[in-house]
VEXDREN-2710 file (C-alpha; in Angstrom, 1 decimal):
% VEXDREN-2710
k/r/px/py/pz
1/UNK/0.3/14.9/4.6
2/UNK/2.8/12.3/5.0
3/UNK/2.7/9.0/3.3
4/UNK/4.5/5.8/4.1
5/UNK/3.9/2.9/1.7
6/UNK/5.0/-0.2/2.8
7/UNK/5.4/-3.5/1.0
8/UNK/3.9/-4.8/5.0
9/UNK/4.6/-2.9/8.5
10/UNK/4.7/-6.4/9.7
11/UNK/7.3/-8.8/10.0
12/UNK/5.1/-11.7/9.1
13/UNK/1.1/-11.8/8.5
14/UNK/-0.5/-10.2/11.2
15/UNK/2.7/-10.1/13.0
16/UNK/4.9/-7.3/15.4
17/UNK/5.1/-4.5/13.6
18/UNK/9.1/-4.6/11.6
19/UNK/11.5/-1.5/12.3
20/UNK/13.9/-2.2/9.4
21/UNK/14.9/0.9/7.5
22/UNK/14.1/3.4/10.5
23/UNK/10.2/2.7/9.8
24/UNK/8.9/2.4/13.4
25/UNK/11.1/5.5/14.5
26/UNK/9.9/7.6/10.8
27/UNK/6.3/6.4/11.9
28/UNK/6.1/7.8/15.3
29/UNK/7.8/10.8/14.8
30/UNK/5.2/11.7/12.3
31/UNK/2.8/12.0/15.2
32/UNK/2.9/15.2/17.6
33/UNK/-1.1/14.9/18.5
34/UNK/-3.1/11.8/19.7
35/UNK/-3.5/9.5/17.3
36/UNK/-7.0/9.2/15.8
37/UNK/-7.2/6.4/13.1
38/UNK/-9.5/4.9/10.6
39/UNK/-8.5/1.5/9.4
40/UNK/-9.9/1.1/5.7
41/UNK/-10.7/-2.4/4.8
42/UNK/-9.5/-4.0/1.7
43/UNK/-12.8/-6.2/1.2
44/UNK/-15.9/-3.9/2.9
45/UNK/-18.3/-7.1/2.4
46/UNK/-16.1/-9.4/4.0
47/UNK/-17.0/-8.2/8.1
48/UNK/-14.6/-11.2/9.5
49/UNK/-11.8/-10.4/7.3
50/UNK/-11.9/-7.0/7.9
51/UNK/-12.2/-7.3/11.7
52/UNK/-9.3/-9.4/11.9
53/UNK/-7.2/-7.3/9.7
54/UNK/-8.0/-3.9/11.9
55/UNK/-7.8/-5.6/15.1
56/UNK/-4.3/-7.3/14.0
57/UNK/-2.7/-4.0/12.9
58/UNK/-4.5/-2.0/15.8
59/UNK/-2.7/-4.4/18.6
60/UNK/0.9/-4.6/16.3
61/UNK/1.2/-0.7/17.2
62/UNK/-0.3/-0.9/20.9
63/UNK/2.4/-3.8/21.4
64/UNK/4.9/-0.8/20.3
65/UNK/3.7/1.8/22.2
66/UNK/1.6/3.7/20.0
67/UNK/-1.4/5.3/21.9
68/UNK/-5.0/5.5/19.8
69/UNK/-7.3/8.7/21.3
70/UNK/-9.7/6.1/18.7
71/UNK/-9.4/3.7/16.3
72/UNK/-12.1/3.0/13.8
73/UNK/-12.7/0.2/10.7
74/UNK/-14.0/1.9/7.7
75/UNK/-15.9/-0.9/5.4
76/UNK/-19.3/-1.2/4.3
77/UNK/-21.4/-0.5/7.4
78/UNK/-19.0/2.3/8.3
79/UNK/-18.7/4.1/4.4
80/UNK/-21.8/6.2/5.0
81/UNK/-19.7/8.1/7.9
82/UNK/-16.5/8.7/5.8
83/UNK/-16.7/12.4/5.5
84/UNK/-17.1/12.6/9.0
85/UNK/-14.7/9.6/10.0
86/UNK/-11.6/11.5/7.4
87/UNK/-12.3/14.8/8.9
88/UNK/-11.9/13.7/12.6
89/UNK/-8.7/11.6/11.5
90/UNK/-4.8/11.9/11.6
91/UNK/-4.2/8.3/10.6
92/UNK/-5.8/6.4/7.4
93/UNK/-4.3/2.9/7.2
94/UNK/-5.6/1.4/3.8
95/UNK/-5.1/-2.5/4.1
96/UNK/-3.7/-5.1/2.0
97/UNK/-5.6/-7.7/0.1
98/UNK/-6.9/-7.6/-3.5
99/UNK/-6.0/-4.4/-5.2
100/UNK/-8.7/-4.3/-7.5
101/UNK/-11.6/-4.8/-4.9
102/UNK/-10.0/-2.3/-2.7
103/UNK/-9.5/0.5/-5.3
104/UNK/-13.7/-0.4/-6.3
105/UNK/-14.1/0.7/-2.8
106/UNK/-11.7/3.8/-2.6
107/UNK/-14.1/4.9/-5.1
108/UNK/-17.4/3.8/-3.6
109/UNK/-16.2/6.3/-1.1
110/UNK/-14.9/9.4/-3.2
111/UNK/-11.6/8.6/-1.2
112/UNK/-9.7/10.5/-3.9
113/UNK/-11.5/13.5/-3.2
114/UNK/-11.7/13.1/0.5
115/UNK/-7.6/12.8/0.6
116/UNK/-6.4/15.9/-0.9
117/UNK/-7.6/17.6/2.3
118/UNK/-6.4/15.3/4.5
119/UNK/-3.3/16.7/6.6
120/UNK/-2.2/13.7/8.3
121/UNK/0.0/10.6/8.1
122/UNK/-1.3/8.1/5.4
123/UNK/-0.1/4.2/5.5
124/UNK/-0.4/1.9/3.1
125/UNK/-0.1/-1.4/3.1
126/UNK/0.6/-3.8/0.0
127/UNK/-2.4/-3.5/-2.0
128/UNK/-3.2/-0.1/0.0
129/UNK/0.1/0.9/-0.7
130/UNK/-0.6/0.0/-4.3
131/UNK/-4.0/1.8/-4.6
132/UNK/-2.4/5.0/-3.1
133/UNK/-0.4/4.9/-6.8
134/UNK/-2.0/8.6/-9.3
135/UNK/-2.6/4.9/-12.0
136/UNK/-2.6/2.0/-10.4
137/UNK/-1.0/-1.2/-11.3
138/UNK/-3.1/-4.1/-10.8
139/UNK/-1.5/-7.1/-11.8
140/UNK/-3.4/-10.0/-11.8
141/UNK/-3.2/-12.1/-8.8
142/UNK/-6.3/-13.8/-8.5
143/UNK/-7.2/-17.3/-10.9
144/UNK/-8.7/-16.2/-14.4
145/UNK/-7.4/-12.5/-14.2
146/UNK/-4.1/-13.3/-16.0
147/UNK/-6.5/-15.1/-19.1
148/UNK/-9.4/-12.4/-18.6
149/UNK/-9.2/-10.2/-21.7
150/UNK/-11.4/-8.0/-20.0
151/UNK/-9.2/-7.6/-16.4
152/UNK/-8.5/-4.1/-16.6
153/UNK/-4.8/-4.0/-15.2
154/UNK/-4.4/-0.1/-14.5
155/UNK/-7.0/1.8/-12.4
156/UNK/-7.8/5.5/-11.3
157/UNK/-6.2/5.2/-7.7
158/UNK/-6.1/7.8/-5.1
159/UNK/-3.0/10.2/-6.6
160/UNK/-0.7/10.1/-3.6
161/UNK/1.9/9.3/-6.0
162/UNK/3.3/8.6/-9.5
163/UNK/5.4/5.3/-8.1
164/UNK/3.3/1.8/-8.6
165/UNK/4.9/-0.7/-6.5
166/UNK/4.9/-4.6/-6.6
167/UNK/4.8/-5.9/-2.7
168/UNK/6.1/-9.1/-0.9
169/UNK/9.0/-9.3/-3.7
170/UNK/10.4/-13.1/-2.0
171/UNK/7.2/-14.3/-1.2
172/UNK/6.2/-13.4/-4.3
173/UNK/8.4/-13.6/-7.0
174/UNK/7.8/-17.8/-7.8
175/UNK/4.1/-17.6/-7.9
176/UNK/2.4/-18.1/-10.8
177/UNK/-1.3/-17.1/-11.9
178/UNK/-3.1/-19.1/-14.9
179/UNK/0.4/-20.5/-15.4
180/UNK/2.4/-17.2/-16.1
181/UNK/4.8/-16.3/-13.7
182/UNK/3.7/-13.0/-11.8
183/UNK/7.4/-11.3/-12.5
184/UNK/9.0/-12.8/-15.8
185/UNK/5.3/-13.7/-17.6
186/UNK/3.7/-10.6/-16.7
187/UNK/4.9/-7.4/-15.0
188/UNK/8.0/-7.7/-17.2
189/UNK/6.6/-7.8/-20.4
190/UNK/4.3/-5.4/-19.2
191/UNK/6.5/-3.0/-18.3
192/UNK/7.7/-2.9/-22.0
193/UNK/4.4/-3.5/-24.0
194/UNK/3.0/-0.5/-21.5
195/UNK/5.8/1.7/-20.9
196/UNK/5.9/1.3/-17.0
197/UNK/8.3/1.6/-14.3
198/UNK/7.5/-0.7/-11.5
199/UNK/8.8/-0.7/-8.1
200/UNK/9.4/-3.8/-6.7
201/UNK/9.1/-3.8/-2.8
202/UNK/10.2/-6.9/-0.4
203/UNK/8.8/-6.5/3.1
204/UNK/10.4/-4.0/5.4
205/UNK/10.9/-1.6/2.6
206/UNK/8.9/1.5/2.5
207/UNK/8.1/4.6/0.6
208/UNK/8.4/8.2/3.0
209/UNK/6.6/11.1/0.7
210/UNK/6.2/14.6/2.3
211/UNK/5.3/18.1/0.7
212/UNK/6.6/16.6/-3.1
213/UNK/9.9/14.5/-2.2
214/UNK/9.7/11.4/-1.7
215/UNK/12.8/8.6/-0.5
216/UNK/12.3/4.9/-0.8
217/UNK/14.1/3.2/3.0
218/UNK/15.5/0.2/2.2
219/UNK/16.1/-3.1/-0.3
220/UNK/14.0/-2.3/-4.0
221/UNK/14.3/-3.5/-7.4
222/UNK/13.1/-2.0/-10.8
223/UNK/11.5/-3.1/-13.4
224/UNK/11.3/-1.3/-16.7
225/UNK/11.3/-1.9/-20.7
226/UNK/11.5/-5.6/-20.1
227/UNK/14.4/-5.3/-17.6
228/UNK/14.3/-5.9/-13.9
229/UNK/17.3/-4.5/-11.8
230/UNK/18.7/-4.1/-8.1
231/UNK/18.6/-0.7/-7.1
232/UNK/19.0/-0.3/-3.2
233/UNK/20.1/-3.2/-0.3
234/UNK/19.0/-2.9/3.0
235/UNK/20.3/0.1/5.3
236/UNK/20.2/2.5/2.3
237/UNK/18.0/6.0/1.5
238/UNK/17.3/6.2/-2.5
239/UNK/15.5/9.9/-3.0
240/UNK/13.1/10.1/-6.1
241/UNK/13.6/11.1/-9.0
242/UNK/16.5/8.8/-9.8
243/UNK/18.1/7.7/-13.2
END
């Protein structure tokens, strides 16, 4: 299996798909058979939203010249045929949206099970990339979460990885949830009150893991024990583990 997490594949919303860091060339060398993909929705309820996210993503690649054998949305109509759909795969693209919904449904569908066996190229995108974390960082995004006492902020995910990563770094790093600010109210202090290392993606970054090494292509910061740091500009390879 191959892995590429992204922070987005895009260079805006729903936009042509971004080649910065050598991701479009790493992507399609991956490939040496037709491509056969499933598109896992981040909200399985939500039929419009997922439709639009699948068929976005599906035309970014055909703009680019990637060439789908078949190309499939896996949400709530679709979840009885995962087995099937996972086995007759190369390509699983897990969506972005909320992380916490998403993960629910990675679950719903034994998803972590499924994916051990899966010997093809996995991409995530933001919260997909975040859900493909072995715990997964949920950090609350959505109004009440941040108050919630009950908001469970780490989750089973679906153990691709040990690295939790924060996407859309400068579309991001302002926002605020419940009044706390998203980076210096609460992933911060979290990383210190929890012991975490978070790694902090802006789009057109990416994560490449094969057989156990994994490299992180592009511009990343890193938060941990209350600290966030610059680790890697633009252009440049950082393999993992690193001090």
């Amino acid at each position: 299996m191959k892995y590429f997490l992204t922070s987005s594949p895009s260079v805006a919303m729903d936009g042509a798909i971004n080649p910065a860091n050598g991701f479009l060339e790493n992507l399609q060398n991956a490939f040496s058979q037709p491509i056969r993909c499933i598109f896992v929705t981040t909200h399985p309820d939500d039929i419009a939203f997922s439709e639009h996210c699948s068929t976005c993503m599906c035309q970014a690649f055909e703009e680019v010249g990637f060439q789908f054998e078949s190309y499939e949305l896996l949400d709530r109509r679709t979840a009885p045929q995962v087995e099937e759909m996972v086995r007759n795969s190369n390509f699983i693209i897990l969506g972005g949206g909320h992380v916490p919904t998403q993960n629910a449904f990675l679950h719903d569908l034994d998803l972590p099970r499924l994916i051990k066996n899966f010997d093809g190229v996995v991409l995530g995108i933001s919260a997909g990339s975040m859900n493909c974390a072995r715990i997964v960082y949920a950090q609350p995004e959505e109004p009440g979460e941040a108050l919630d006492q009950n908001y469970e902020r780490y989750l089973p995910g679906l153990g691709l990885t040990e690295v939790q990563i924060l996407p859309h770094y400068y579309l991001c790093k302002d926002m605020q949830v419940d009044g706390f600010k998203v980076y210096d109210d609460i992933a911060i202090p979290d990383s210190k009150a929890d012991l975490r290392r978070f790694y902090v993606f802006p789009d057109g970054t990416y994560l490449l893991g094969e057989n156990g090494n994994e490299t992180i292509y592009g511009e990343f910061f890193l938060i941990e024990n209350g600290v966030m740091r610059k680790v890697a500009n633009n252009g440049q390879q950082m393999r993992l583990p690193f001090v």
